[in-house]
N, C-alpha and C positions, 0 to 999 in steps of 0.2 A: 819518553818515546815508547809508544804498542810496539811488541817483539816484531810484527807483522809492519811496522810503519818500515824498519829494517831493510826489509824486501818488498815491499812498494816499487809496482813497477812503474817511472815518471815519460809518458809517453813526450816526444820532442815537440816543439810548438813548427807544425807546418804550415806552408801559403795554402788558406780557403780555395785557392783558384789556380789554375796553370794554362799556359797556352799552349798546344800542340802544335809548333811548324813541320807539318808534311811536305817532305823533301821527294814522296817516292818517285812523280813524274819526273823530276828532272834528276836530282844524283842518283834514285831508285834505278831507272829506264838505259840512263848513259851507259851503264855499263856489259848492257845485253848484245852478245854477239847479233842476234837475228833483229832486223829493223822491226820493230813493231810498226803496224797502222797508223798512220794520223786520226783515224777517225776512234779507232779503239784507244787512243794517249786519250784522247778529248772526251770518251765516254769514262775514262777511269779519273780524271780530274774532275769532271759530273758527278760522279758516284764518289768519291771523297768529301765533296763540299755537299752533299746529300746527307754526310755520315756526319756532319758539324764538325768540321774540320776547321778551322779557322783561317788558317794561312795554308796557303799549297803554293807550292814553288812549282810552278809550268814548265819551265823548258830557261833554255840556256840560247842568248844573242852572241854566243861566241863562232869560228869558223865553222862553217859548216865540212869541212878537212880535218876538223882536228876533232869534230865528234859530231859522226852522219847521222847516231840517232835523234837529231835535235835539231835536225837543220831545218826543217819546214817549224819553228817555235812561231811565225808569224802567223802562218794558217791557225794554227793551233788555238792560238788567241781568238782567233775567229770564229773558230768550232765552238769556243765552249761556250757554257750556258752559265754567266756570274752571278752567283746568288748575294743578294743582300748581305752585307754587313762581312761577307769570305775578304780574305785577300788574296791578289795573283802576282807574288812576284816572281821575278825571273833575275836570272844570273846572266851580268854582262862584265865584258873583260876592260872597253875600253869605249869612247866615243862613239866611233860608229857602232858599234853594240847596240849602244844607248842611243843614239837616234832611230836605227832601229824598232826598240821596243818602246820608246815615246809614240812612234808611228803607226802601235799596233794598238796602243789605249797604258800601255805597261805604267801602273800609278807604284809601283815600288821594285829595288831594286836590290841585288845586291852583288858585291867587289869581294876579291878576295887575296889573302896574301898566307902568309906563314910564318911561323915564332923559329922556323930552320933554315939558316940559307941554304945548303945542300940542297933539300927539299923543295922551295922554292925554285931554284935554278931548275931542277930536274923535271918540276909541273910546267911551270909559264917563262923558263930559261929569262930570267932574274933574279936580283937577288931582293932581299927585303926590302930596303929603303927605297930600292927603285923600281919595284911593283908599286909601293905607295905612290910614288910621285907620278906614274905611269894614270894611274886613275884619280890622282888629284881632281883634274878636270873635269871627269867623270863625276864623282862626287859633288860639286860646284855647280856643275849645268843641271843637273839633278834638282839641284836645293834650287835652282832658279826657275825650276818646274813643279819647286812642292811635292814632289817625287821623295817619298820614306829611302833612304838608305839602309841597308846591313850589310854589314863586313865580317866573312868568314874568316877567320883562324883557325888554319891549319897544324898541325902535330904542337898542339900546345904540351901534349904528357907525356910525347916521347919524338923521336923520329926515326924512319928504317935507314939511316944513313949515318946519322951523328951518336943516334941512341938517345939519353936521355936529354930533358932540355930544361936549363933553369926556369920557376917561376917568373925569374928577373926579367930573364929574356922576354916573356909572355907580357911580363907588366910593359917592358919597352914598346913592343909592336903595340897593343892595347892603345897605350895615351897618344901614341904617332895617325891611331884612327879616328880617336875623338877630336883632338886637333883640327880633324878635316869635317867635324857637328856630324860624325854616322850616327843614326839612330840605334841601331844593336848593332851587339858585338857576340855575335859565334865561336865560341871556342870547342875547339874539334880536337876530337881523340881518334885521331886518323889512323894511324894504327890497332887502337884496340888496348893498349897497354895500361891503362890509368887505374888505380883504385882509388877508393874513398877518400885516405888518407893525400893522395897528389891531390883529388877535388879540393879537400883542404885546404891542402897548402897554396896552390893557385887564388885559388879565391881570394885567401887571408892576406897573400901581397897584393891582389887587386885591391881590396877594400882599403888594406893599410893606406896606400897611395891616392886616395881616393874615389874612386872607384866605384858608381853607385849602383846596386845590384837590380835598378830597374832598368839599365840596357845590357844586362848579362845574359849570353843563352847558353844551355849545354848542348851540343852532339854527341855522343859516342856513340864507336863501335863496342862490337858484341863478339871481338875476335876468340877473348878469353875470358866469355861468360861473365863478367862484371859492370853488363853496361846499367842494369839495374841498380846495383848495389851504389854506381857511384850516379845517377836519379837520385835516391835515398842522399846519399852526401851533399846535394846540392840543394835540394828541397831543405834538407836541415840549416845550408846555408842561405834561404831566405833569395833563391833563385826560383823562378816562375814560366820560364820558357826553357823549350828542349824539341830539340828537332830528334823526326823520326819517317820514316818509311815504311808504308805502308807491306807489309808482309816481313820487311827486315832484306828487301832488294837492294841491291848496291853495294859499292865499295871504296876503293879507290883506284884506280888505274895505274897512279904512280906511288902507292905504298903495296910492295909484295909481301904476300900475306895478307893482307886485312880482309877480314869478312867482312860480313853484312851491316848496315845501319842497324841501330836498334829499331826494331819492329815495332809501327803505330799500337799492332793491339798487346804488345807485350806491357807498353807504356802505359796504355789505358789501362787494362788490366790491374795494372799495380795502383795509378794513381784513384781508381775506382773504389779497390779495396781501401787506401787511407781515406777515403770520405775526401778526395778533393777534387771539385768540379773541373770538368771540362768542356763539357757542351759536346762533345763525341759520343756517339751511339756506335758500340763495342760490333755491335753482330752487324753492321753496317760496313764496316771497314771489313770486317772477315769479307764480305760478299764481296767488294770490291777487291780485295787482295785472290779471291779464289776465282774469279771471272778474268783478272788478270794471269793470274798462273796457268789457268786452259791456252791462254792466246800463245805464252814464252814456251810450253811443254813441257816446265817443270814446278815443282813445288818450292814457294822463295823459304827460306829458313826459320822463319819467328817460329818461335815454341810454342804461342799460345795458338797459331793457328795451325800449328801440327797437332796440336792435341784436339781440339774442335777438330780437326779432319778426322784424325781416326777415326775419334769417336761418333761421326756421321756416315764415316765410310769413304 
């Protein structure tokens, strides 16, 4: 062996490719004291799938009592302008949900539960197993409409009420949603707490169990600066989808404390620089993120479009 072979640095083998699900209209939007416009939700979901956004999650069929920013999501549907090859799904809780946005054209969907009962109780006052069985049917009349499913997973790396949470527990809920043919499976860092090493270890009980990393997604927060670092973790583990927000908008309502989603251009930003495609045009999503921030009157949190701002003024 060259002295120099030694210290050889062995770059890791990552995915060619990744898909961006932009979550900002709907978990982004939900969380904003002041109603935004229908018609400005519908120009920023325009101007996301303009920026080659792939997936954009619209709006939420749940009560329109239990989150007013989202209750006209049927108009919404109607407002916008579908570009070839985008997807528009939306978040529904339950049946009528889902007739609902069958009614409005809604071709995908996605259900959601959590690896915390605590947690779970406190969001949708149930507990695990029977949030699943709640949207069984949901899931069923869905497939009988060739309607994509996804299932979010909630505090898979920690929770603000129990603390942390076993891998096991994550693999339990996990196989309780393939059971029921969901297309993806979401896993959320709802609070913010995860590093590289939990991405890990999650993973590694998913795969063990069998577990095939092509309906794996990541979410994280950016509570405590490491929602990049554990993107890097996941990409090493040969995961390809990661949800994000456009500007780093949103949070959680029912985990205190948690900031913002990881921000679209923080994500792109990164996956740019490793050379791996997305089909997103970076200065596209800034223009949408800062057209949206005029409407709210503040600046959403991402870093990389704080620093593009300064640096324009």
């Amino acid at each position: 062996m060259e002295p120099w072979e030694e210290h050889a640095i062995r770059r890791p083998h990552l995915p060619e490719r990744v898909t961006v699900y932009e979550v900002g209209p709907r978990d982004g939007l939900q969380n904003e004291a002041e109603t935004v416009p229908l018609q400005t939700r519908a120009e920023f979901v325009d101007a996301l799938a303009e920026a080659g956004l792939p997936a954009i999650e619209v709006g939420s069929f749940v009560s329109p009592k239990a989150i007013p920013q989202l209750a006209d999501t049927e108009e919404l549907y109607r407002r916008i302008h579908p570009v070839s090859g985008v997807r528009y799904p939306a978040l529904v809780p339950n049946l009528k949900g889902l007739e609902r946005a069958l009614a409005a054209g809604v071709r995908e969907i996605a259900v959601f539960t959590a690896a915390s009962e605590t947690f779970n109780r406190r969001n949708i006052n149930a507990g695990v197993d029977e949030s699943i069985e709640r949207f069984r049917p949901v899931v069923a009349r869905a497939k009988e409409e060739r309607v994509r499913v996804r299932g979010y997973v909630s505090t898979v790396f920690g929770c603000p009420y129990e603390g942390d949470v076993a891998p096991e527990a994550v693999r339990e809920v996990v196989h309780k949603l393939l059971d029921l043919s969901i297309d993806e499976i979401s896993l959320g860092d709802t609070i913010g707490v995860a590093t590289p090493a939990d991405v890990f270890d999650v993973v590694e009980v998913l795969y063990e169990s069998g577990v095939t990393r092509g309906v794996l997604a990541l979410h994280f927060h950016d509570t405590r600066g490491t929602a990049l670092a554990n993107v890097f973790a996941g990409l090493e583990c040969g995961i390809t989808t990661y949800d994000s927000s456009a500007g780093g908008l949103g949070g959680c309502p029912y985990a205190p404390g948690a900031s913002g989603n990881l921000a679209t251009e923080d994500l792109v930003y990164l996956l740019d620089g490793l050379g791996i495609q997305t089909g997103v045009t970076l200065a596209r999503v800034v223009e949408a993120s800062r057209r949206m921030a005029g409407t709210l009157g503040h600046r959403p949190p991402g870093r990389y479009l704080a620093a593009v701002w300064g640096a324009n003024g």
